[in-house]
Structure formats: C-alpha cells, structure tokens
PLY file of the C-alpha trace (Angstrom):
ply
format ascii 1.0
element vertex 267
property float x
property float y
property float z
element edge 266
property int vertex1
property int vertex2
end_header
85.13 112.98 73.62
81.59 114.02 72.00
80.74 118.06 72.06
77.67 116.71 74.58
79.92 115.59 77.40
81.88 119.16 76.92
78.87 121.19 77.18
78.98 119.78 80.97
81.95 121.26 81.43
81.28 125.19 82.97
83.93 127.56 81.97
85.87 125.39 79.88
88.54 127.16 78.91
90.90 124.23 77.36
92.44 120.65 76.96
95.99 120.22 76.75
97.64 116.97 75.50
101.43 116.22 75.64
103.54 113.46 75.27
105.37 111.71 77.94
109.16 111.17 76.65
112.24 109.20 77.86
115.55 111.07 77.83
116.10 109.22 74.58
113.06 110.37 73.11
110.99 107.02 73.40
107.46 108.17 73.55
106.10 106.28 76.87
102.57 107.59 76.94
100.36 110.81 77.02
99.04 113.47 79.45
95.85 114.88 79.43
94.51 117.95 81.17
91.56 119.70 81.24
91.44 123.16 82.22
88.40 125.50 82.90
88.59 129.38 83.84
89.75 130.75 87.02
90.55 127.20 88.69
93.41 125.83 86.20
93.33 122.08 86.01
90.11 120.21 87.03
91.11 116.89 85.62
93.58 114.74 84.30
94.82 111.54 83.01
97.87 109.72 82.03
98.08 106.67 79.94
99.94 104.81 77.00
97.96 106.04 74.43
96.60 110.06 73.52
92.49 108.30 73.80
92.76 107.03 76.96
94.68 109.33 79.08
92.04 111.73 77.49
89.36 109.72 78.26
90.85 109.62 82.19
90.71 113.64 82.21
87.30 113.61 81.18
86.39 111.30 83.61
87.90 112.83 86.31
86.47 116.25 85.69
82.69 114.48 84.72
83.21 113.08 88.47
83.99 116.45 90.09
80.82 118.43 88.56
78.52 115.40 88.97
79.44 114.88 92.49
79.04 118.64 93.19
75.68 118.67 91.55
74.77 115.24 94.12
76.05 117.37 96.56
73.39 119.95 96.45
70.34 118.30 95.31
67.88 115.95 97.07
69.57 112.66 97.09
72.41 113.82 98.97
71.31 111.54 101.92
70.75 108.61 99.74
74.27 108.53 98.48
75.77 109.62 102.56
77.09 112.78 101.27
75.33 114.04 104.07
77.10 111.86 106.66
80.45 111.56 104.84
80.82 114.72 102.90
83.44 113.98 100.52
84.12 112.78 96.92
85.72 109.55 98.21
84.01 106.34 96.60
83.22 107.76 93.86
83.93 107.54 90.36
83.15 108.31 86.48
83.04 106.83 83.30
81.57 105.48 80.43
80.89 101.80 80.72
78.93 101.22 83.78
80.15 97.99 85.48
84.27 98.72 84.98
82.97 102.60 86.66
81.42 100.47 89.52
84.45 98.74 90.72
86.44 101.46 89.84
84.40 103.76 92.90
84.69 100.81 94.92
88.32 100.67 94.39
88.45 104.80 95.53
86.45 103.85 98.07
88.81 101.33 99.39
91.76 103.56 98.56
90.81 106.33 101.32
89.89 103.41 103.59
93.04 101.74 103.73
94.87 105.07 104.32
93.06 106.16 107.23
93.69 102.82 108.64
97.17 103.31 107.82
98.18 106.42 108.99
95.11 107.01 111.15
95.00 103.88 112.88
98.48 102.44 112.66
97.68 99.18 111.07
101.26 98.57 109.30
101.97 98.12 105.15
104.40 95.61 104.02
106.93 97.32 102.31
108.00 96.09 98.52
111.28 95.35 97.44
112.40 96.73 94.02
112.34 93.26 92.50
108.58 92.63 93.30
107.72 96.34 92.35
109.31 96.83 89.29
108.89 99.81 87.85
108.83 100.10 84.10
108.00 102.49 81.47
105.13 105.33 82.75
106.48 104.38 86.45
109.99 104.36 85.77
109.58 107.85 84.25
107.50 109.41 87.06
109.66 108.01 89.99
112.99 109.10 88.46
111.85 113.11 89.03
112.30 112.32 92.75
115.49 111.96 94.82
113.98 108.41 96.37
110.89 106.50 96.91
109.56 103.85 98.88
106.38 101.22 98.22
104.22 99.54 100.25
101.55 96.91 99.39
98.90 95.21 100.71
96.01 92.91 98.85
92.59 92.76 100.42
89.69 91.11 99.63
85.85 92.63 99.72
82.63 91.08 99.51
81.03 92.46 96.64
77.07 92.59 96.23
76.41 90.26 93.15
79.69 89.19 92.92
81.11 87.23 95.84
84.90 87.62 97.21
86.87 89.84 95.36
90.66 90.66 95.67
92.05 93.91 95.23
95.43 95.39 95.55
97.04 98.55 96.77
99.88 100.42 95.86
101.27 103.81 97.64
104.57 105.62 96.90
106.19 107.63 99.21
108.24 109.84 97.08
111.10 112.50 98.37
112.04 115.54 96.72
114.74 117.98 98.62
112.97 118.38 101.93
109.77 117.68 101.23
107.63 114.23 100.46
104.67 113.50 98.04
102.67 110.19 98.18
100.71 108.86 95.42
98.27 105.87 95.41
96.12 103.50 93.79
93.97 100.35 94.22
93.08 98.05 91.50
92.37 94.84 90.77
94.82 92.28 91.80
96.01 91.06 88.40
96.62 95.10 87.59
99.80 97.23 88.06
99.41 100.13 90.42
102.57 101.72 89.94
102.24 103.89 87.25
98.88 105.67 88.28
100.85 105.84 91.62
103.90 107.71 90.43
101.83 110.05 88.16
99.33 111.03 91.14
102.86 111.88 93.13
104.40 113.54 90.35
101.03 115.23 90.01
101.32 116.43 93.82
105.06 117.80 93.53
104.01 119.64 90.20
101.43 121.63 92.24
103.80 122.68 94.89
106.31 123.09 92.46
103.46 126.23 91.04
101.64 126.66 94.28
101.10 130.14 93.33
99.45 129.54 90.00
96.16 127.70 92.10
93.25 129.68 93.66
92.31 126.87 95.07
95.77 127.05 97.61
93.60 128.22 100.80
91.73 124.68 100.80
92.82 122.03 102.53
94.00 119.46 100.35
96.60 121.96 99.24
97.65 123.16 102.36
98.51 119.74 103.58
100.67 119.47 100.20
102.19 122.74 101.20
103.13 121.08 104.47
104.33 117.82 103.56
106.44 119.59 100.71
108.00 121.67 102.84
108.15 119.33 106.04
108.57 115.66 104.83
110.22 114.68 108.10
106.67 114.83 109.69
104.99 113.17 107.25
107.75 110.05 107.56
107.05 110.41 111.10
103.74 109.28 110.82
104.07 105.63 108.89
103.64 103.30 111.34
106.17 100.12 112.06
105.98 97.24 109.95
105.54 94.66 112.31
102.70 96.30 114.84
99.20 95.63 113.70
100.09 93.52 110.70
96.27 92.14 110.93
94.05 94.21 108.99
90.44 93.54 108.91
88.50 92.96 106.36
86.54 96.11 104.75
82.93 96.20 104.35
80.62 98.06 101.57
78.24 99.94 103.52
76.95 101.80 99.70
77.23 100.75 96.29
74.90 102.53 94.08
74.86 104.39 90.86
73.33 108.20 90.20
71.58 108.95 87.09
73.38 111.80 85.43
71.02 112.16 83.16
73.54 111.95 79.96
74.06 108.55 77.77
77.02 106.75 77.75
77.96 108.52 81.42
78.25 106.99 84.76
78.70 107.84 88.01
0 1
1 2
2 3
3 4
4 5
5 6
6 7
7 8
8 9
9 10
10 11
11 12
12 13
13 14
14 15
15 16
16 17
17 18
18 19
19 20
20 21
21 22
22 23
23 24
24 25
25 26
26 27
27 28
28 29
29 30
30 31
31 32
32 33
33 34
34 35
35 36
36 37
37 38
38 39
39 40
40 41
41 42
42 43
43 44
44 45
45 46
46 47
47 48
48 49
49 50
50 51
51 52
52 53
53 54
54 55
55 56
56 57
57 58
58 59
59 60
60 61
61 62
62 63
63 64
64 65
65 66
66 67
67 68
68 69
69 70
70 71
71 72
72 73
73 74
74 75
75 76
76 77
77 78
78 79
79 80
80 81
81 82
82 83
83 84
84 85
85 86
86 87
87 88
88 89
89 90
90 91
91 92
92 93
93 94
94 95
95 96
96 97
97 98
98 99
99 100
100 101
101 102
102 103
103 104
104 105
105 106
106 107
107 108
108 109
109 110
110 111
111 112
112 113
113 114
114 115
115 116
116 117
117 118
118 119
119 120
120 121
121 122
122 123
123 124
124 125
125 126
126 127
127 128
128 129
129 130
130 131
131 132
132 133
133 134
134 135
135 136
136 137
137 138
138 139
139 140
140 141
141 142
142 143
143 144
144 145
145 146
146 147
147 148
148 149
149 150
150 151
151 152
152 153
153 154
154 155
155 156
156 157
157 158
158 159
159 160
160 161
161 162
162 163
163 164
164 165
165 166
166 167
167 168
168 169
169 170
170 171
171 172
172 173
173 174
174 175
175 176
176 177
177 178
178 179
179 180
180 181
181 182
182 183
183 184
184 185
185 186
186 187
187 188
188 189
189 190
190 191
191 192
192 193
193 194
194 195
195 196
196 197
197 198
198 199
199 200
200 201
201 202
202 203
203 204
204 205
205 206
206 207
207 208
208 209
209 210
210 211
211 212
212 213
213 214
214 215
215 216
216 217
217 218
218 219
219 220
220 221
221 222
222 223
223 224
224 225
225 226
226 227
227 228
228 229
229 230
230 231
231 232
232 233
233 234
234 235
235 236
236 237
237 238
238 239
239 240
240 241
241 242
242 243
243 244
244 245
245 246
246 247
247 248
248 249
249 250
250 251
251 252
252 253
253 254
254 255
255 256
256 257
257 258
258 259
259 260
260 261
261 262
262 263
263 264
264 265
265 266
C-alpha cells in the first residue's frame, strides 16, 4: 500500500486491521477497513492473509473516489454513467486484466439480481453438501440464526476471449427478525462463499450501528434498515424454484477501462 495511492484518499482518517478468530483461537484470516473523516468506513476487505484483505480495502475505496471523479467529468457518457448512474460494473485494482473480469463479474452480479428478484427468473437452491462452507464462510454464517444459498453458473461472451463461465453465489442470512443477503460472482473454478458471508455479515454489522453512519438517509441503508427489521418481506419476494428456470444469456453492452492517471491502478 505505497504513500501515492493514500494521498488519493481525501480525509483519511485511518486503517484498521484485525484478525478473524475461531472460538478456539485458530486465526482464519484478516479484516481490513479503511476509514476517512465524517463517513466511517469507505472500504473494506477480508481475506486469509493481513496483504490481501488490505489490498481488497484499498481497492474498494480506490473504486469509490475514481468512480465519483468519472462521475463528474467529461467521459461520463462514454462509460453510461449518464444512462445507468450507478457504481455497478465497476471495479479496482492493481493488475489490469484480473480488474477487468473482476468489473465484469460486478457487472453480472447486479444483473442476475434484478432478474431474480425483479423479474422472477428462479435460483436453484444449494444443499449444504454442495456448498460447504469452511473456514472464512463457516465463521461468517455461524453469527446468523440460519441461512440459505442459491446458485446459478452462466456463461458470457467475452470480447477477446470467447465463452466464459462464471458462477454466482447469494446468501440469504436471518438474524432475529430481520434478513441480510450477501453475494458474489466469480469465476467458475472459485468459491463464492466466503466473500458472500462477509458482505452479509458486513450488512448486519451496519444495522447492528445504524446510528454510527451519516450516510443512514441514503438509500442503500434504508433498504438495510427495512429488511433488518422486516425480513418477512424480503423472503416474500424470492421467487419459486421451478417458474422461469430458463435464464437467458447476459450480454456486455461496455467493457472498457478509465485512465486514473496513477501507475499500477486500474479501474
């Protein structure tokens, strides 16, 4: 994390770094969090090791500034931020092709939910033999009364690089009355569990301290207020299993890369 890629960072006010521990002390992996002033947390990252998950908060908060700084300046149209104005499909990092796919897989992400919930195409749920959880996962999903998992691979036509398969993962996690999903599309040799089980451990930690975060009037939050406090309506809304079992196919309509103007950073 070099002093160049923290001088991006307005207001930083501090990174935090803890270890993730079983009951029995095993260390499992690290949490990363990056915090700037008057707004709390702005990104963070979870992994097996202190240099990644640190590597993941930096990321994440790179892609919040850069995308805000897209937002306002002349390419805005370019990148459809003008037609689609949202962070969706897009990602950070610091090698350029694994960033690529990575934006394509957010992209994908957001796509499949809105054609899940939105749409009522249906998710095969998982059994808890073919999605294991272990370690990271197994950690996250036991601060929740129950879960369930659904998954579904799809495949995408990818500019340069012919059919490729991808996989998605979403937990639907219960805690007391209220319920807190977390999701995550990868490659299809990759494990989406964990990052799926942090992102909903993530979401019950914020309503847990909803009023620690100035941010709590904006949407996002306020549906997380909602769902925390009424998960009988979000349960309402997953469609049966065996109605619209076809999905189609999803198609790239942008795949580009913005110079951010700093080596070693993509977006």
């Amino acid at each position: 994390m070099t002093q160049e890629y923290l001088n991006l960072i307005s207001g930083l006010s501090g990174i935090t770094e803890s270890p993730v521990k079983a009951i029995d002390g095993e260390l499992l992996g690290w949490h990363s969090t990056i915090s700037v002033t008057g707004e709390m947390a702005i990104g963070g990252g979870t992994s097996l090791d202190k240099n990644t998950a640190r590597q993941i908060a930096l990321a994440e908060t790179l892609e919040r500034i850069l995308v805000d700084k897209l937002k306002n300046s002349s390419e805005a149209e370019d990148f459809l931020i003008t037609k689609y104005n949202s962070s969706c499909g897009f990602a950070a990092g610091f090698e350029n092709e694994p960033t690529s796919f990575r934006a394509l897989a957010e992209g994908l992400e957001r796509w499949a939910w809105s054609k899940w919930i939105d749409e009522k195409f249906s998710l095969p749920k998982v059994s808890s033999e073919a999605g294991a959880v272990t370690g990271l996962a197994k950690f996250y999903s036991s601060k929740f009364d129950s879960y369930q998992q659904f998954q579904k691979i799809f495949r995408v036509s990818v500019p340069g690089y012919g059919w490729q398969r991808f996989k998605l993962g979403i937990v639907i996690c219960k805690k007391g009355g209220g319920v807190f999903p977390g999701s995550k599309v990868c490659m299809v040799n990759e494990d989406p569990w964990a990052h799926a089980f942090t992102e909903a451990w993530r979401h019950l930690n914020v309503f847990e301290n909803f009023e620690r975060y100035p941010q709590a009037q904006q949407l996002p939050f306020q549906r997380l207020l909602h769902f925390g406090n009424d998960g009988d309506s979000a349960i309402k809304q997953i469609p049966d299993p065996n109605v619209k079992s076809e999905w189609p196919d999803p198609k790239i309509l942008l795949w580009k890369s913005y110079d951010t103007q700093v080596v070693g950073v993509f977006l």
